[in-house]
VMD Tcl script that draws the C-alpha trace (Angstrom):
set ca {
  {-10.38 8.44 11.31}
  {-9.25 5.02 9.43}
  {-7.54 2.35 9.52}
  {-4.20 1.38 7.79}
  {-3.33 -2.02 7.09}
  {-0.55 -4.25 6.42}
  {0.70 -6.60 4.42}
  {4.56 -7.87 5.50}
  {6.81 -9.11 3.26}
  {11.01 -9.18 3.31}
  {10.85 -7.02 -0.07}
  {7.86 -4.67 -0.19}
  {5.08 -3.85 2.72}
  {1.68 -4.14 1.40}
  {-0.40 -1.01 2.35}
  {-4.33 -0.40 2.19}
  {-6.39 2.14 3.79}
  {-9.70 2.51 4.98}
  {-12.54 5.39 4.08}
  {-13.77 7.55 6.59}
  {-16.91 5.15 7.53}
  {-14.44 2.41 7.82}
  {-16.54 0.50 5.28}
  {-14.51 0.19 2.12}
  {-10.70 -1.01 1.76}
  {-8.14 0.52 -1.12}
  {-5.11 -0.45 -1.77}
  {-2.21 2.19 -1.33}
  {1.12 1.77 -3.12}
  {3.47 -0.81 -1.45}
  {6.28 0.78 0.96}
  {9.63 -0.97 0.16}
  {10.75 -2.94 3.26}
  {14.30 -1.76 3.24}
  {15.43 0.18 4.53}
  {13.81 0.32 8.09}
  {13.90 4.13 9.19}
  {12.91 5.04 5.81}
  {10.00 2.42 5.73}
  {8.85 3.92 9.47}
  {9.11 7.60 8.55}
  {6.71 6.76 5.38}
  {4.25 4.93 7.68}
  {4.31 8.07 10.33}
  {3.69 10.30 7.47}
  {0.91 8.09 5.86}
  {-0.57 7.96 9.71}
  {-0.65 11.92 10.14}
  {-1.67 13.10 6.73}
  {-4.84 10.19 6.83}
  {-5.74 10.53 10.34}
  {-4.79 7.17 10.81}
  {-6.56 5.42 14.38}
  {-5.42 1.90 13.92}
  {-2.84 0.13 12.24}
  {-3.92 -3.69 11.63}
  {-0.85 -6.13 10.38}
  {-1.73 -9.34 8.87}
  {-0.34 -12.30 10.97}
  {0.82 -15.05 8.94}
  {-0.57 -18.40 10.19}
  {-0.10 -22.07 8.95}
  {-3.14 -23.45 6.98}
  {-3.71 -25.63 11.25}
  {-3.92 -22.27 12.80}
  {-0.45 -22.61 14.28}
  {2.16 -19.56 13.93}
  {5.49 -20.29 12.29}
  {8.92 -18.67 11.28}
  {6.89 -15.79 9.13}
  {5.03 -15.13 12.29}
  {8.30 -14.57 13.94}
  {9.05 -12.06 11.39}
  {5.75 -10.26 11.49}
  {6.06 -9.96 15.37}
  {9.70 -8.44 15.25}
  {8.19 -6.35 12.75}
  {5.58 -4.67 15.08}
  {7.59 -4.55 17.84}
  {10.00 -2.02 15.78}
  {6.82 -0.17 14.38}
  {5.68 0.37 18.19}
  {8.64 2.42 18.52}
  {8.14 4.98 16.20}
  {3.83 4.55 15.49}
  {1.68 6.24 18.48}
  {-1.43 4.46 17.47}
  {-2.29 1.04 18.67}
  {-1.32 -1.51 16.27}
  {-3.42 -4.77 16.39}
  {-2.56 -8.19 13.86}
  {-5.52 -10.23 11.65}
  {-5.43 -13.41 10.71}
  {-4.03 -13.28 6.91}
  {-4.66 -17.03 5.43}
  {-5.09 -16.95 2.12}
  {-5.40 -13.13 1.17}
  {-2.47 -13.47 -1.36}
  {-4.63 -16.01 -3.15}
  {-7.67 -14.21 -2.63}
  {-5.99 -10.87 -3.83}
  {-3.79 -12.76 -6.98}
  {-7.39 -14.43 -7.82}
  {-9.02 -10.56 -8.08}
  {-6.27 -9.14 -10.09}
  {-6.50 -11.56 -12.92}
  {-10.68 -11.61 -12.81}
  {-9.83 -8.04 -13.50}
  {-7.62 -8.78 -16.20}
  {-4.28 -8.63 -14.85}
  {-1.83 -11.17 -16.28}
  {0.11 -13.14 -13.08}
  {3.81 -11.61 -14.48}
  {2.08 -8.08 -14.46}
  {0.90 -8.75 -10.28}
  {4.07 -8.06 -8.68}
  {4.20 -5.12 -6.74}
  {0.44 -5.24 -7.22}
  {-0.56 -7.78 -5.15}
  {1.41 -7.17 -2.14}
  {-1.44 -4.00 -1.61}
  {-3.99 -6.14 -3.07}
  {-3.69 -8.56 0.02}
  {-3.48 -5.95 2.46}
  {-6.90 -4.54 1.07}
  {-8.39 -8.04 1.43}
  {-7.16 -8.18 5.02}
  {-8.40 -4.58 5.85}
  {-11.59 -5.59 4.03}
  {-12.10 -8.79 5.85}
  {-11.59 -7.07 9.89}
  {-13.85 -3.99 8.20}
  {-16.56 -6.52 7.62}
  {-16.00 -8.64 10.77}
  {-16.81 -4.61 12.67}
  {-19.83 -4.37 10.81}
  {-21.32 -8.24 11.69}
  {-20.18 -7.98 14.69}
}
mol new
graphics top color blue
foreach p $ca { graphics top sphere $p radius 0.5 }
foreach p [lrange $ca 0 end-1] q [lrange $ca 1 end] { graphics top cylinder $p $q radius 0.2 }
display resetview
C-alpha cells in the first residue's frame, strides 16, 4: 500500500507517490486542475492501479502558523475529493516545499524557466517525503 500526495495549485495539482515500504517519495506527473471531474477520475484511477491507502494534501500555512485564503482553497478542495476518493485523506503542513523543491531542481541542474510544471510534483515529493520521515522518527 502507499501513499499519494498532493500538491494544490489553481493550474496544475502536484502529485508524488510513495514506494511500497513507505520510505522513499517520487514525483508523479502533475494532474491539471481543470477541469474537476476529469482531475477526480485521474486521482481514482491513480488510487486503484497503486493501491493507494492514504492521500496526504499539503495545507498551505502563513510563515506564523496561521491559515489564510489558500487554506480556504485547499479545504474546498478536499471536501470535493471526499466525494469521489474512498480512502482517508489527511493535510501536512506545506511551508516552504516550493522553495525546498525549486532549490533541488536547479542543484540538479535545472534552469528556473525550465521548472514549471516540474516543480509543482517536486513539492509534493518534498511534502510526502517530509510526513514519510516524520512515520519513521516517530
Amino acid at each position: 500500500m502507499r501513499i499519494l500526495a498532493l500538491d494544490h495549485g489553481t493550474v496544475r495539482i502536484g502529485v508524488a507517490l510513495s514506494d511500497d515500504l513507505k520510505m522513499m517519495a517520487s514525483p508523479r506527473d502533475f494532474i491539471p486542475a481543470e477541469p474537476f471531474n476529469e482531475l477526480a477520475e485521474k486521482l481514482k484511477v491513480l488510487v486503484r492501479e497503486q493501491e493507494v491507502e492514504l492521500v496526504l494534501i499539503g495545507m498551505p500555512r502563513n510563515m506564523d502558523g496561521t491559515y489564510g485564503e489558500a487554506a480556504a482553497k485547499v479545504r474546498s478542495f478536499i471536501a470535493a475529493l471526499k466525494d469521489v476518493l474512498m480512502v482517508p485523506i489527511r493535510t501536512w503542513d506545506e511551508r516552504l516545499t516550493t522553495v525546498s523543491a525549486a532549490k533541488q531542481l536547479r542543484s540538479g541542474g535545472m534552469k528556473s524557466k525550465d521548472q514549471k510544471g516540474r516543480v509543482d510534483s517536486a513539492s509534493a515529493a518534498v511534502l510526502l517525503q517530509g510526513y514519510l520521515d516524520s512515520l519513521t522518527l516517530g
